[in-house]
C-alpha positions in Angstrom: 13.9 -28.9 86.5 13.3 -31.3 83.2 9.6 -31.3 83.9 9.2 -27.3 84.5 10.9 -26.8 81.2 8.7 -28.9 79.5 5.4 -27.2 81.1 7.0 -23.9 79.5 7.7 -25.5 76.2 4.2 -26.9 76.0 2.9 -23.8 77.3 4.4 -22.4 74.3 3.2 -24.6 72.0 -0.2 -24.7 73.0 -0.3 -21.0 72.3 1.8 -20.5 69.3 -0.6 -23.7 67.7 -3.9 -22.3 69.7 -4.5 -26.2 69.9 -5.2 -27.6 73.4 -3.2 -30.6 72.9 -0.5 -29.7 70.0 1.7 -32.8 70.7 -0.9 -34.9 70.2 -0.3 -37.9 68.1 -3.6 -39.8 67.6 -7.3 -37.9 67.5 -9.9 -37.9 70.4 -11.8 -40.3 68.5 -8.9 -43.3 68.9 -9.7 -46.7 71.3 -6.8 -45.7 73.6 -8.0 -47.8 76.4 -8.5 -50.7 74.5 -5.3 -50.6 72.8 -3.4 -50.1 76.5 -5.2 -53.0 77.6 -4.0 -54.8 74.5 -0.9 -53.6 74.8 -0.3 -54.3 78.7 -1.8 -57.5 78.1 0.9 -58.4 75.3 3.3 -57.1 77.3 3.1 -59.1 79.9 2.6 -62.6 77.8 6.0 -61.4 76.2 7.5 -60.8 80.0 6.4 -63.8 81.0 7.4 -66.2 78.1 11.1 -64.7 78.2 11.2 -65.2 82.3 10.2 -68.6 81.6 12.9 -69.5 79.1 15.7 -68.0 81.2 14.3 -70.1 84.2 14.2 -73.2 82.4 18.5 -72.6 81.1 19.2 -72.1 84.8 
C-alpha cells in the first residue's frame, strides 16, 4: 500500500516539476559509487570495532 502511494506521489511530482527525478538530492555529475563504497567500507570498520568492544566486556 505504502509503496503504491508513493509511486502516485512521485508520479505527481515528476509531472507538476517536469523533472525526471524531482526528489533528487545530489546532481548526475556526483561520485555516488565511490562515496557508497566509502561509506559501506566505514560502516563496517565502525560495526566491527563496536562488536569487538562488547566481546572483549563479556
Amino acid at each position: 500500500m505504502g509503496e503504491s502511494l508513493f509511486g502516485v506521489l512521485n508520479a505527481g511530482l515528476i509531472v507538476g516539476f517536469n523533472k525526471d527525478a524531482p526528489l533528487a538530492v545530489v546532481g548526475s555529475g556526483f561520485p555516488a559509487e565511490i562515496t557508497g563504497v566509502l561509506g559501506f567500507a566505514g560502516l563496517i570498520a565502525l560495526l566491527y570495532s563496536w562488536l569487538t568492544r562488547r566481546a572483549r566486556r563479556a
